[in-house]
VEXDO-782936 format. One record per residue (C-alpha): x, y, z; residue in three letters; residue number from 0. Coordinates in steps of 0.02 Angstrom, whole numbers, plus 50000, padded with zeros to 5 digits. Layout:
N
X  Y  Z  ALA  NUM
...
END
This chain:
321
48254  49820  49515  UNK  0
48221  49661  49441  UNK  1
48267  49520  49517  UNK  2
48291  49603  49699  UNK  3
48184  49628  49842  UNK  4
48073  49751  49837  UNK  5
48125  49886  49959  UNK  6
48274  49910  49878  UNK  7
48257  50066  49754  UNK  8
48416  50056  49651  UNK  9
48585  49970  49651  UNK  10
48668  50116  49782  UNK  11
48506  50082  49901  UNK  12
48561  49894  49882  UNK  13
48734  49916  49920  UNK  14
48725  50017  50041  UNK  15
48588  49941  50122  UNK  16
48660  49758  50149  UNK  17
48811  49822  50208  UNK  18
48750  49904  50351  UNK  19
48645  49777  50384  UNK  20
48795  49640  50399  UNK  21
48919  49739  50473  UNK  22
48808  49857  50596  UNK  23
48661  49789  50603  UNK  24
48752  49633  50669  UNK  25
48650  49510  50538  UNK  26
48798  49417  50481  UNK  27
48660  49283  50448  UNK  28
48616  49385  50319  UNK  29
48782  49320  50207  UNK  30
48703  49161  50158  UNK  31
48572  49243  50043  UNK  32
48645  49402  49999  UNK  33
48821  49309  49962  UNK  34
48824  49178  49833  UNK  35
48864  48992  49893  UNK  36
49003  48999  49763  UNK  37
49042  49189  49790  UNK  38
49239  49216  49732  UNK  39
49312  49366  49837  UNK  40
49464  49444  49796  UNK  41
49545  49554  49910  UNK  42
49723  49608  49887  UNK  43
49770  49495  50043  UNK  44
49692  49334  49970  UNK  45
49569  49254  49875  UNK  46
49414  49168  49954  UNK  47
49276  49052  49885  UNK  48
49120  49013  49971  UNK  49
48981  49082  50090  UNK  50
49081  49001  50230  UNK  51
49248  49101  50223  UNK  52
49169  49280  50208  UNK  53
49056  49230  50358  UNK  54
49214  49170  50462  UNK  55
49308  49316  50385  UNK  56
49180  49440  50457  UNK  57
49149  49344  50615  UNK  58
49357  49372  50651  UNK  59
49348  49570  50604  UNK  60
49209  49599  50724  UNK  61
49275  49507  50848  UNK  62
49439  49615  50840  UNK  63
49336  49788  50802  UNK  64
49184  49759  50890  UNK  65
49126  49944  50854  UNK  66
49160  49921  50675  UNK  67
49057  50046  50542  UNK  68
49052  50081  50368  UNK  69
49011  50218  50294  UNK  70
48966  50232  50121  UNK  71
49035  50405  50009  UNK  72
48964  50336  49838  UNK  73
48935  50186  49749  UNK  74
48964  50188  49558  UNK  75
48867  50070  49452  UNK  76
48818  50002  49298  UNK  77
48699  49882  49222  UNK  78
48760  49692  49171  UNK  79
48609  49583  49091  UNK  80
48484  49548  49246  UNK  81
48613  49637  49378  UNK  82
48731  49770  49392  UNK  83
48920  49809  49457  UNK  84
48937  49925  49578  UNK  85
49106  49996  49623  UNK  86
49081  50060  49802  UNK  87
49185  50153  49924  UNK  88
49180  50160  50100  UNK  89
49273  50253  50260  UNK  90
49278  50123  50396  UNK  91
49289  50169  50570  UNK  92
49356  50050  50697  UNK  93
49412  50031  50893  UNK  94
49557  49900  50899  UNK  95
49471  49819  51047  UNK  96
49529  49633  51042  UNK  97
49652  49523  50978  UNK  98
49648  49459  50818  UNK  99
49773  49478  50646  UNK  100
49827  49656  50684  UNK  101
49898  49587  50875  UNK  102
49873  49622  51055  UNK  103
49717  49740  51090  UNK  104
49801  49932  51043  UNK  105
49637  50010  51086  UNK  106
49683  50140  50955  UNK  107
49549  50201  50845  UNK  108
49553  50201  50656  UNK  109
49501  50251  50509  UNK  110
49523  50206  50347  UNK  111
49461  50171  50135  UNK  112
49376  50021  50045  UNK  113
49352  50034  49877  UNK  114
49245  49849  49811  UNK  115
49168  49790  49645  UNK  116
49034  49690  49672  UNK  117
48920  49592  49547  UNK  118
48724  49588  49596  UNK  119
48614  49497  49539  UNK  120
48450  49384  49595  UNK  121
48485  49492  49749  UNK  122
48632  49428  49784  UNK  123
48809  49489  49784  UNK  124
48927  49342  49664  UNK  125
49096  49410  49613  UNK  126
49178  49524  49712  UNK  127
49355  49620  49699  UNK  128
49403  49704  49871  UNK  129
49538  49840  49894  UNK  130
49577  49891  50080  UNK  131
49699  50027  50124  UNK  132
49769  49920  50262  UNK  133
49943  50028  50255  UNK  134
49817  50148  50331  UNK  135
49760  50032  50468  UNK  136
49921  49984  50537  UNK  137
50011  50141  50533  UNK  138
49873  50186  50638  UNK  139
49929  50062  50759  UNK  140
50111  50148  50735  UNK  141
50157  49986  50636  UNK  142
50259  49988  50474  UNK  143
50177  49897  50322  UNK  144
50331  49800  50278  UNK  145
50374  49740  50465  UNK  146
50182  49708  50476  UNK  147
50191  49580  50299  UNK  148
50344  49498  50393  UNK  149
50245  49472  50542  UNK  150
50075  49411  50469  UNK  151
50201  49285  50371  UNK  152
50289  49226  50510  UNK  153
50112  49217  50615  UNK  154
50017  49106  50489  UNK  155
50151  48984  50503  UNK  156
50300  49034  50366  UNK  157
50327  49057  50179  UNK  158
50258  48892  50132  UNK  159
50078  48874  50217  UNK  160
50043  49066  50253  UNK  161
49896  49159  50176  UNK  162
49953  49182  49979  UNK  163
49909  49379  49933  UNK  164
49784  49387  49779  UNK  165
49867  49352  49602  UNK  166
49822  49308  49429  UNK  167
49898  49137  49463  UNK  168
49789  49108  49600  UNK  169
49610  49192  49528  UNK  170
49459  49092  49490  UNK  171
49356  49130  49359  UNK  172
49186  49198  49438  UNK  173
49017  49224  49355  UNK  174
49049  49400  49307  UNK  175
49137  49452  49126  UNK  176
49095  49623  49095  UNK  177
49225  49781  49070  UNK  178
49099  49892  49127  UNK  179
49034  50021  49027  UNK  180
49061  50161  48867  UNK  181
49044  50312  48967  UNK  182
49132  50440  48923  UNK  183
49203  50474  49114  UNK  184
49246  50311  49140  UNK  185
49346  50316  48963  UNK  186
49435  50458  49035  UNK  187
49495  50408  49173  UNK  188
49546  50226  49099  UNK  189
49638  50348  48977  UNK  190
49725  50476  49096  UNK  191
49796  50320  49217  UNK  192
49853  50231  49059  UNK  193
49952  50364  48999  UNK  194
50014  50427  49175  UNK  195
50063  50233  49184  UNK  196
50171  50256  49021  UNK  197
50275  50391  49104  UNK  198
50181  50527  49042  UNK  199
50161  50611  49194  UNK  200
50107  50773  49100  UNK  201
49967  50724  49087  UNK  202
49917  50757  49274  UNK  203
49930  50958  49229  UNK  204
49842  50926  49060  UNK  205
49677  50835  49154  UNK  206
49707  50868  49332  UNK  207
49599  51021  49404  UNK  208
49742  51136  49483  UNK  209
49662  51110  49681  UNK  210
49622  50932  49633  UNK  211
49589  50852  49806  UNK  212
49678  50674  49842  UNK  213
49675  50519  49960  UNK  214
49808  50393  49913  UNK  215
49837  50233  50018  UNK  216
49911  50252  50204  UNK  217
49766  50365  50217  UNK  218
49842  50512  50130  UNK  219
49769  50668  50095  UNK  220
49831  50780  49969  UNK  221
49797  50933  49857  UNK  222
49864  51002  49704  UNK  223
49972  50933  49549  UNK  224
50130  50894  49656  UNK  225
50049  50771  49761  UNK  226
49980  50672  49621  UNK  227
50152  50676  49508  UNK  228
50220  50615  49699  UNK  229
50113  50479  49703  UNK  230
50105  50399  49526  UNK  231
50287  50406  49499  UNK  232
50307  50355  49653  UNK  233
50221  50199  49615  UNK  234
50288  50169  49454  UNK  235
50470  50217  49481  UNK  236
50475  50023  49606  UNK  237
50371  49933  49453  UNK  238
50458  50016  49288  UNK  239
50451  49876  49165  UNK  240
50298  49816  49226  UNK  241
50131  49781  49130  UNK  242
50007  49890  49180  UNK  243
49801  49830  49128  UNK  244
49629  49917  49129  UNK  245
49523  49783  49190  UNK  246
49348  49878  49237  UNK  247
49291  50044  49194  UNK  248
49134  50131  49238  UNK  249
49067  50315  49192  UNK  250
48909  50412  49256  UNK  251
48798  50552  49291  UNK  252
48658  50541  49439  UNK  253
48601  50657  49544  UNK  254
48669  50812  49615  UNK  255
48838  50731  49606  UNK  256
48978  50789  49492  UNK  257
48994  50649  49331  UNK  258
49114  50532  49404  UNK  259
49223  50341  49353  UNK  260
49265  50206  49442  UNK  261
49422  50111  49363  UNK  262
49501  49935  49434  UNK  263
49695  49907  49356  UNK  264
49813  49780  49386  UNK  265
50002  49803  49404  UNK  266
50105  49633  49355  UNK  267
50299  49628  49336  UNK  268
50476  49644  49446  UNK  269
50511  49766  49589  UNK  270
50650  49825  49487  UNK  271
50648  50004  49534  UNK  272
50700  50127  49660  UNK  273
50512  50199  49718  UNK  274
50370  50189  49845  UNK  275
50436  50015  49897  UNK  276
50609  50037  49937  UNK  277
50774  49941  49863  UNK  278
50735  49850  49721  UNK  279
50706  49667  49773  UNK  280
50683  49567  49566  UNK  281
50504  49496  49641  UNK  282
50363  49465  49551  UNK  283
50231  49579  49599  UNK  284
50048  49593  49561  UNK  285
49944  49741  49606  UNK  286
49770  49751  49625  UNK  287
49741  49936  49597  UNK  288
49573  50047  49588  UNK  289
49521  50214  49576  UNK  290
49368  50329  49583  UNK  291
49368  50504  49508  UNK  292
49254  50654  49521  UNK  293
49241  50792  49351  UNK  294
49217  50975  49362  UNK  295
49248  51111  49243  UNK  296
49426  51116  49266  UNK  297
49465  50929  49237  UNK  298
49487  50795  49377  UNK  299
49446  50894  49545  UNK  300
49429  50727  49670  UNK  301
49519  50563  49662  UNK  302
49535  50414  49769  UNK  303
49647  50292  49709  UNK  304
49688  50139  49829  UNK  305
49821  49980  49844  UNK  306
49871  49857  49988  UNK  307
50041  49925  50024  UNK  308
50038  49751  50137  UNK  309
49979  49640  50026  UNK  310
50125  49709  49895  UNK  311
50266  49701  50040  UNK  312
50201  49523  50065  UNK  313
50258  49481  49900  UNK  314
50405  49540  49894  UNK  315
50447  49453  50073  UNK  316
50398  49289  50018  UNK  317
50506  49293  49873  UNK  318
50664  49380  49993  UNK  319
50622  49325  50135  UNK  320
END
């Protein structure tokens, strides 16, 4: 790859590779030249700028999952000028050893999904968009997502100084613009969401392979039309009049894997809905939302979609309290 080091083959060897190499191989060093100075990283929890706060970041997770790994299922790409996006996803496994954000030492073990967009380029990582299913992690815990959000609030010192979740209002423009790319996967699956998200939730028969196989956030597992109508109205029911937006897609072929897409879609309006979050509150949300898909010859046969149940709750706190 142009522009990289040398041992690394292609953009899932690169991927892959440095993240191992941080988080396992313990050489968090590593962050000030595969990270961008002025990296922008967007997680559904917050927005950070700089070298500095993904090293500190990473310092605090360690030091609260000392055994931490990551595991890499796939990592969906495609080319931008001199670099490439990769939309990765990862099963993270984790011993709750020490305190840190999640509380007192549970010793529980978890496991749960990270789905990241990453821009790479010069061999370096310097836009990134993070989702992490951390309804998973603290149900895990035997936590609830909402009485978590009211905690981390009250624990970072109230409404008014406490860590603001990722919004447009609070974004910065990084060095990446792309949408992705024209593959015909990746139009699919931009199309299928889009449509499910105008209420057409026939559409999940229509596209959906009949033993389609699911993991929706909390670390749910799933099979079969029923579970996806479930989910998606679900989701929409609490967010009805809100504007939903295709902000990435990516379709391709490779390998002995099925064709696949990698989508990232944001969510933006009122909780003014009976649904997945409970009485209807009137705040302003924004979701940070993104999903990978796998193709067979039945229609959509794997699909991992992800939010931050916690980062959403959050939200709706701060505006509630």
């Amino acid at each position: 790859m142009q522009g990289f080091d040398p041992r690394w083959e292609s953009p899932e060897h690169y991927v892959l590779g440095i993240t191992k190499a941080i988080w396992e191989g313990r050489d968090i060093g590593s962050l000030t030249h595969y990270y961008a100075d002025d990296i922008v990283v967007r997680s559904s929890a917050s927005v950070i700028q700089g070298n500095s706060g993904i090293i500190a970041a990473t310092l605090a997770t360690l030091a609260e999952f000392p055994d931490r790994e990551l595991l890499g299922e796939d990592v969906i790409w495609s080319g931008a000028g001199d670099g490439f996006l990769s939309s990765h996803r990862l099963i993270s496994t984790a011993t709750h050893s020490h305190p840190g954000v999640y509380g007192a030492p549970t010793g529980r073990r978890v496991a749960y999904r990270i789905l990241a967009d990453c821009h790479c380029q010069n061999d370096q990582v310097n836009d990134e968009w993070l989702v992490r299913d951390q309804g998973a992690i603290v149900r895990q815990m035997g936590l609830d997502p909402k009485a978590f959000a009211a905690n981390l609030i009250n624990n970072e010192g109230g409404a008014q100084v406490c860590v603001q979740p990722y919004t447009e209002h609070n974004d910065i423009q990084g060095p990446y613009r792309g949408r992705g790319n024209t593959h015909i996967r990746g139009q699919q699956l931009a199309d299928l969401i889009t449509r499910i998200m105008n209420a057409e939730l026939s559409a999940i028969e229509q596209t959906y392979d009949r033993a389609c196989q699911l993991e929706y956030p909390s670390g749910q597992s799933a099979q079969g039309w029923k579970a996806a109508d479930q989910f998606w109205l679900g989701l929409r029911a609490a967010f009805p009049n809100a504007v939903f937006s295709i902000e990435h897609q990516i379709g391709m072929d490779g390998g002995d894997l099925s064709p696949r897409a990698a989508v990232r879609w944001t969510l933006k309006g009122k909780h003014d809905g009976w649904g997945a979050f409970g009485t209807p509150s009137g705040a302003d949300v924004f979701i940070m939302g993104m999903t990978h898909a796998e193709f067979g010859p039945r229609g959509l046969r794997r699909e991992w979609t992800l939010i931050d149940e916690t980062a959403v709750w959050k939200q709706i706190l701060l505006q509630t309290g």
